[in-house]
C-alpha positions in Angstrom: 58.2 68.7 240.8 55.4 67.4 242.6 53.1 65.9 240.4 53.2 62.4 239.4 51.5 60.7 236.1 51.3 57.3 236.0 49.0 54.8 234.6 47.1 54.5 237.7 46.0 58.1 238.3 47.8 61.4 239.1 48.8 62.4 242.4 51.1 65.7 243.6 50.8 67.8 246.5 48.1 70.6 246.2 49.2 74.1 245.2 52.2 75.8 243.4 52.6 75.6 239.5 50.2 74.4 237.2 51.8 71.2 235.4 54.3 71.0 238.2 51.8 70.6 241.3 48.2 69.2 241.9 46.6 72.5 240.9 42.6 73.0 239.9 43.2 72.8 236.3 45.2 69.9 236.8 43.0 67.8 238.2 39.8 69.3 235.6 42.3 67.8 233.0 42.6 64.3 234.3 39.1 64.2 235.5 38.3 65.1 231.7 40.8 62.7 230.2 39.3 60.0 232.6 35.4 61.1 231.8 36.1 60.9 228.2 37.8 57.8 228.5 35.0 56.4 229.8 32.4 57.9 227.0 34.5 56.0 224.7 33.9 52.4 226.2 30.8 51.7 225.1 28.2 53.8 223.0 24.6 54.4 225.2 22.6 57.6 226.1 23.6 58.1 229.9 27.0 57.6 231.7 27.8 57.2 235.5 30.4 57.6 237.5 31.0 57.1 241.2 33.4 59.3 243.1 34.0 59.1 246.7 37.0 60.7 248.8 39.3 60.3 252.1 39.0 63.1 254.5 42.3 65.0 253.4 42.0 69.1 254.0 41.6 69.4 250.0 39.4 66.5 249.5 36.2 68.7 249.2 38.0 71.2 246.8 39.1 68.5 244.4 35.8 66.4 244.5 33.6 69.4 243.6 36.1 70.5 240.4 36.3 66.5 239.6 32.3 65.8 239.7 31.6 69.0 238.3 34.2 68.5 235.1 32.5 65.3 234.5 29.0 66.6 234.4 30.2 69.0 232.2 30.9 65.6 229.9 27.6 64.8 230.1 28.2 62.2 232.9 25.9 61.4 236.0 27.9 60.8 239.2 27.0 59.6 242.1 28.4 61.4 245.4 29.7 59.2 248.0 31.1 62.1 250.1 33.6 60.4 252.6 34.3 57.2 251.7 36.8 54.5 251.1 38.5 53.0 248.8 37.4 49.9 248.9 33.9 51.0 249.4 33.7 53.3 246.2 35.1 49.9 244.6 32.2 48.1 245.6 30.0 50.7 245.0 30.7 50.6 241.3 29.1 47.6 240.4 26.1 47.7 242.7 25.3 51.3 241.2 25.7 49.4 237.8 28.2 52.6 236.6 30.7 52.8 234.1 33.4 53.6 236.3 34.3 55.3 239.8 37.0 57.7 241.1 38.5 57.9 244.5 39.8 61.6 245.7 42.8 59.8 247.7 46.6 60.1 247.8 46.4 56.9 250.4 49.2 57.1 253.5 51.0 60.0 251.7 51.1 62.9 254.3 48.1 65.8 254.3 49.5 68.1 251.5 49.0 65.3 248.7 46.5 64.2 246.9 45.0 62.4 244.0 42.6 60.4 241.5 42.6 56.5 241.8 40.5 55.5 239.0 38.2 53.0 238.3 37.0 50.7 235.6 33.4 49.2 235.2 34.0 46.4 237.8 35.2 49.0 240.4 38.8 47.7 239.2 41.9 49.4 238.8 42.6 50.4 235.6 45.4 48.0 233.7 48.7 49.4 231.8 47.1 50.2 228.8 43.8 52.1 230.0 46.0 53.9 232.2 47.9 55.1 229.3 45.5 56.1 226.7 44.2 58.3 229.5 47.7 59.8 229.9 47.3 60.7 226.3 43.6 62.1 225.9 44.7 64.4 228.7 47.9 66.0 226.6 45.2 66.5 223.5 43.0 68.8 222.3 40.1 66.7 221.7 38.3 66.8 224.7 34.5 67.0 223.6 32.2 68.5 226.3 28.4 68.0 226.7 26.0 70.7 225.6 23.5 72.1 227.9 20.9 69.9 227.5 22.5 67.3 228.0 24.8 68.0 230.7 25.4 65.4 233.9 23.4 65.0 237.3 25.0 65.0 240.9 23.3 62.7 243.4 24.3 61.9 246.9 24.3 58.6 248.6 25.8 58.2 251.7 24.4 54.8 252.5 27.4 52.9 250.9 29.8 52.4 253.6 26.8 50.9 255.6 25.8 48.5 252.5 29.5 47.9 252.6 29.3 47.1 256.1 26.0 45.2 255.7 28.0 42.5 252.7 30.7 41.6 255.2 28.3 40.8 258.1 26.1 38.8 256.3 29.1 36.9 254.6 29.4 33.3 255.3 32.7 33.9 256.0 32.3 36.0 259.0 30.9 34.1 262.1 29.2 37.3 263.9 28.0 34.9 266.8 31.9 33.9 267.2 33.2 37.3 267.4 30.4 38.7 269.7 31.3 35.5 272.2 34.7 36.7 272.1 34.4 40.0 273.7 36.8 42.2 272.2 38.2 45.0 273.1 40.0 46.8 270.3 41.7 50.3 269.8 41.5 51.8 266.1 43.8 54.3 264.6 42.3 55.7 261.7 44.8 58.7 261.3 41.7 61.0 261.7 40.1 60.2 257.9 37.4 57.8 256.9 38.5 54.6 258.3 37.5 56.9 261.7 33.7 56.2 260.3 34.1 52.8 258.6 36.1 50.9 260.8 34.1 51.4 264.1 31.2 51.2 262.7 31.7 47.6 261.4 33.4 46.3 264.9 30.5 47.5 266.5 28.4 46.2 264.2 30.5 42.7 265.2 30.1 43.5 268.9 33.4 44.5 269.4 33.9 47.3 271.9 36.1 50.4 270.2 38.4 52.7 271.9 38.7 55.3 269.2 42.1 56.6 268.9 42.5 59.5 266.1 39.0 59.0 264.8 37.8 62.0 263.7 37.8 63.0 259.8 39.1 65.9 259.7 42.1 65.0 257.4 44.7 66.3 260.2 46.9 63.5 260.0 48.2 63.1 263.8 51.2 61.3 262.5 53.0 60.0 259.2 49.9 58.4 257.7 51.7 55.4 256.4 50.8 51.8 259.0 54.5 51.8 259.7 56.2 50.6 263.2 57.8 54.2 263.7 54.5 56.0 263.1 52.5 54.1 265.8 53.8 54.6 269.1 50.8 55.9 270.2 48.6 53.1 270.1 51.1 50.5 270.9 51.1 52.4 274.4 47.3 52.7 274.0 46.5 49.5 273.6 48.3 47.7 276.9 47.1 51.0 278.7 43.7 50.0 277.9 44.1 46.8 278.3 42.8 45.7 275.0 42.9 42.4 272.8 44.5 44.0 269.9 45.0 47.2 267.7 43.9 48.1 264.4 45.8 50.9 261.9 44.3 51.9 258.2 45.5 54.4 256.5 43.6 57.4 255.2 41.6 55.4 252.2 41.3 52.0 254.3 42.8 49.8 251.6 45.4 49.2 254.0 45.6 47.8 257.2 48.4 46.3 260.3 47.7 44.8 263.5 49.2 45.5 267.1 49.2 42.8 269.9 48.1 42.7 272.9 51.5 43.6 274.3 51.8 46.2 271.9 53.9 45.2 269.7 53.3 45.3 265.8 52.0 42.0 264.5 53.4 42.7 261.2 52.2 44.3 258.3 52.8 41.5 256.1 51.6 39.3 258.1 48.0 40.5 258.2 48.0 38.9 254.6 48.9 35.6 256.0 46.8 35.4 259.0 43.4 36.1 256.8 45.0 33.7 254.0 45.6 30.9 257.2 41.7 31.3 258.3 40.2 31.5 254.4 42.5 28.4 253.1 41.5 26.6 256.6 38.2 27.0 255.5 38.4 26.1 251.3 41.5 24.8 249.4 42.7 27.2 247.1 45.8 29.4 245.9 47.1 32.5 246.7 48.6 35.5 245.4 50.8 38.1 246.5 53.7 40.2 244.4 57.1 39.6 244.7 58.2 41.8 247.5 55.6 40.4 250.0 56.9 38.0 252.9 57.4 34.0 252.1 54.9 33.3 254.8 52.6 33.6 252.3 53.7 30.8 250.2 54.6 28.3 253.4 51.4 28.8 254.5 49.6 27.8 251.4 51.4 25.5 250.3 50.4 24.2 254.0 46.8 24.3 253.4 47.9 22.2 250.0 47.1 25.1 247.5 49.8 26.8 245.2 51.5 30.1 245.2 52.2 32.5 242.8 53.6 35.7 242.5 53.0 38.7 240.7 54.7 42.4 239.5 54.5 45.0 242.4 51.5 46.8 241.9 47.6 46.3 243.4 46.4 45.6 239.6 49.4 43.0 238.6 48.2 40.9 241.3 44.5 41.3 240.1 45.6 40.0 237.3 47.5 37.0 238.2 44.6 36.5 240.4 42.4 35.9 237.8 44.3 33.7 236.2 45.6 31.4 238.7 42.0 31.3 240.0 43.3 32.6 243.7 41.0 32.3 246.2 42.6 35.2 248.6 45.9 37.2 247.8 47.1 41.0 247.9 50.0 42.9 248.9 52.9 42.7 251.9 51.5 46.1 253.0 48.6 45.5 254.7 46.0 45.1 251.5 43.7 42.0 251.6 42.2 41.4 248.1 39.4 38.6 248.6 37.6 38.2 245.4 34.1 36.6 247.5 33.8 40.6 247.5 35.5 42.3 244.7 38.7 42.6 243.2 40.4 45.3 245.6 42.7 45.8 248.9 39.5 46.3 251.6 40.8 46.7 255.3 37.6 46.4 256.4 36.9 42.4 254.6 40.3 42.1 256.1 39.5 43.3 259.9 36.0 41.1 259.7 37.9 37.6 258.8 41.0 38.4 261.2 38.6 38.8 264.2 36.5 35.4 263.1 39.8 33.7 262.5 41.0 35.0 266.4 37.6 34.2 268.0 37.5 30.8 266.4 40.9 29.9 267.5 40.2 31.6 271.1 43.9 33.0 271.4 46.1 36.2 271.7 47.1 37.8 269.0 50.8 37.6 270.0 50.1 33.4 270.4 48.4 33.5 266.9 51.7 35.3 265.4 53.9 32.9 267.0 52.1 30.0 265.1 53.6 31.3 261.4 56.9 31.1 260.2 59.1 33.6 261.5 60.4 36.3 258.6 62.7 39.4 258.9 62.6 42.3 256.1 65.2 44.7 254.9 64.6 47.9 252.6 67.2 49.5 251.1 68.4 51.4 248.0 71.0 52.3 246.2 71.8 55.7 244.7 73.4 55.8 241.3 74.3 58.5 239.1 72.5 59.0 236.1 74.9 57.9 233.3 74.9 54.1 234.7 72.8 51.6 232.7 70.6 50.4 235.7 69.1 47.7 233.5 71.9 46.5 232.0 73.2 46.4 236.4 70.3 44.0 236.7 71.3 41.8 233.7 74.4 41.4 235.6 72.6 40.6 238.8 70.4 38.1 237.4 73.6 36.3 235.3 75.6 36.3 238.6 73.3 34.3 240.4 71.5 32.4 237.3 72.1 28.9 239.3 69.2 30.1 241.9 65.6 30.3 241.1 65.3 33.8 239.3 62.7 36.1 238.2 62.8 38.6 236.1 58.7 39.4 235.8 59.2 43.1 237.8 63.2 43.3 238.3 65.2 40.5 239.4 64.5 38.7 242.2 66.4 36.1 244.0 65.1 33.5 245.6 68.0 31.2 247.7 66.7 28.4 250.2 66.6 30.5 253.3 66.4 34.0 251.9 65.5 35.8 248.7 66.4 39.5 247.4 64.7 41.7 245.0 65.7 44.2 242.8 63.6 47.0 241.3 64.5 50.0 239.4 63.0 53.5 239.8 60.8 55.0 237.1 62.0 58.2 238.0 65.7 58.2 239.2 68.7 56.6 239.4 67.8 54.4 241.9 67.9 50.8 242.8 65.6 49.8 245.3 66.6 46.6 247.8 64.2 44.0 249.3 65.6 41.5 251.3 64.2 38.8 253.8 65.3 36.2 256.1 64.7 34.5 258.7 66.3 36.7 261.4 66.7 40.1 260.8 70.6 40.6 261.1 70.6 37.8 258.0 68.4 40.3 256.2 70.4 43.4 256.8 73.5 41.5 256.0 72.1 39.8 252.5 71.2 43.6 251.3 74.7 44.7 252.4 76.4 41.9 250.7 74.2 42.6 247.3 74.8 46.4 247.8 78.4 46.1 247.7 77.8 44.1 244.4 76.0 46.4 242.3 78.4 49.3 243.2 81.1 46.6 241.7 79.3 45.6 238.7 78.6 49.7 238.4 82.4 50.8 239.4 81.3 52.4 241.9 
């Protein structure tokens, strides 16, 4: 089964079954469940949504059925076409609409896709929007618009230019400082719309692009996801060119990783901390990232003498804590810069503009601005177990066991010793027990998820 419901949109590969796979009529059901979610927010005369897509092979399919199911509601939507995420997010607000959709399944590979849906703000919808949507889709009370009064399509493609247009106008990007620099940059955009976005907004910044895997035609050249074993190619592109640095988003450009001059990765989670460094250099303020993002984060705030706080895995959790800790810049260990000066999402693109000002202001390498944060080491693992076993009741254990360290239990249990911390999160869907460790070499992070490993199979009798 290839279909996935969840709180924050439905997502499956794109064929097969209906109700097993991401068929037609499973996404007219979701985009109905969504559209009448959004009738029900607030009463008024005209509703609008904005809807935007990657450049996947289905992407055109499922935004025609998905625009065309919510006119049938009675909604207007606004066509981005190709887009991003983080532009549709913006877009939102400035087309003053009551909600937006993106057509993306983000670095999952070419056969999947999906609906990322949007609230008012251009936001992510929380826990409990996410599930009354769940539920209007499994009803019957669907109400559709009669003809009269059915919804409008129009297209504006201007929006990744406006996008564009925020950023360079920002005061936090010094366009004089990156022009002076010079920079010579290769972009892997896994041939989807960050292969429009991205080097449109470096040239835009003066920066000269060598476009690797830039056309968006959604045949992803390699495993989509900004990993170190998906991106040989422009390691070796980037010191055959002889370029300052690389760039890597994934297919909806919420995501985004850095290569060195040398060609070597500069670390996913580290892109986080190096735009965090340059914003918090600039204004005092705290951070956020979740709980499974690098403890770079939190040296290097607590640096700049603001405080740091964690949140539950997931893009809207740390939204959320955000808000309420009044964070000036936070996001996620993978890449995803959320800096609220622009709205409340992951946006590679914010991201790329502040890393290049915080490197042309600092006039060094990449590889010499690395060297300047703390040095961390990251271990994934999980653990298989079979279905009988109690995986929460294994994580009460866990979190008794070492009850004398700082614990926390907000998503799982995680760990958190003097050099090194572990967390522990349990799959929705399986038996599983996924592993997070980090360290501060990376045989001490291999060894800490070995050691805790061998423990849950204890506590489980395994």
């Amino acid at each position: 089964m290839t279909l996935i419901k969840s709180i924050s949109g439905i997502r499956g590969t794109i064929g097969g079954n209906v109700g097993d796979n991401l068929t037609p009529i499973d996404a007219v059901k979701f985009a109905a469940a969504y559209g009448s979610w959004v009738k029900n927010q607030v009463d008024k005369d005209r509703y609008k949504v904005v809807v935007g897509r990657d450049a996947r092979i289905s992407g055109e399919m499922m935004q025609q059925l998905v625009m065309n199911t919510l006119i049938g509601l009675g909604i207007d939507v606004v066509d981005l076409g190709l887009s991003t995420t983080p532009t549709v997010e913006m877009a939102v607000p400035m087309e003053h609409a009551d909600g937006g959709i993106i057509l993306t399944a983000s670095h999952n590979p070419k056969q999947w896709n999906a609906l990322k849906l949007l609230n008012a703000e251009g936001e992510f919808l929380n826990g409990a929007e996410g599930a009354k949507i769940l539920e209007l889709a499994e009803s019957d009370s669907l109400l559709f618009a009669e003809v009269d009064d059915l919804g409008k399509i129009s297209i504006n493609d201007a929006y990744i230019d406006l996008h564009i247009e925020e950023i360079i106008d920002s005061k936090w990007v010094d366009v004089e400082a990156i022009k002076k620099a010079d920079f010579r940059v290769v972009v892997d955009a896994v041939n989807s719309t960050g292969g429009i976005a991205i080097p449109r907004l470096l040239e835009a910044l003066g920066v000269e692009v060598v476009k690797l895997y830039c056309e968006p035609n959604g045949q992803f050249p390699h495993n989509p996801e900004p990993l170190k074993e998906h991106l040989q190619d422009i390691c070796e592109l980037v010191v055959k060119e002889d370029a300052d640095f690389g760039l890597v988003v994934d297919p909806d450009v919420d995501r985004l990783a850095f290569i060195d001059e040398k060609g070597e990765m500069f670390g996913e989670e580290y892109t986080l901390v190096a735009v965090a460094d340059y914003i918090l250099g600039k204004e005092k303020g705290n951070t956020v990232s979740n709980l499974s993002s690098s403890r770079a984060l939190r040296d290097i705030t607590e640096k700049h003498g603001g405080k740091y706080f964690a949140s539950a895995v997931g893009e809207v959790n740390v939204v959320t804590l955000m808000k309420e800790s009044n964070a000036i810049i936070g996001g996620e260990g993978n890449g995803g810069i959320i800096f609220p000066e622009f709205h409340y999402g992951r946006d590679s693109l914010v991201g790329a503009a502040l890393f290049l000002t915080h490197l042309a202001e600092k006039k060094i390498s990449v590889s010499e601005l690395r060297e300047e944060y703390p040095a961390y080491f990251m271990s994934k693992n999980k653990i298989q177990l079979t279905p009988e076993l109690d995986v929460d009741a294994i994580l009460v254990e866990m979190e008794k066991k070492y009850a004398q360290e700082e614990v926390s239990t907000i998503d799982g249990v995680k760990i958190d010793f003097a050099e090194n911390w572990v967390h522990l999160r349990k799959s929705n869907t399986e038996p599983i027990i996924r592993i997070y460790t980090e360290a501060k070499s990376q045989a001490e992070a291999d060894n800490l998820a070995n050691q805790v490993i061998e423990e849950i199979k204890e506590i489980a009798g395994l």
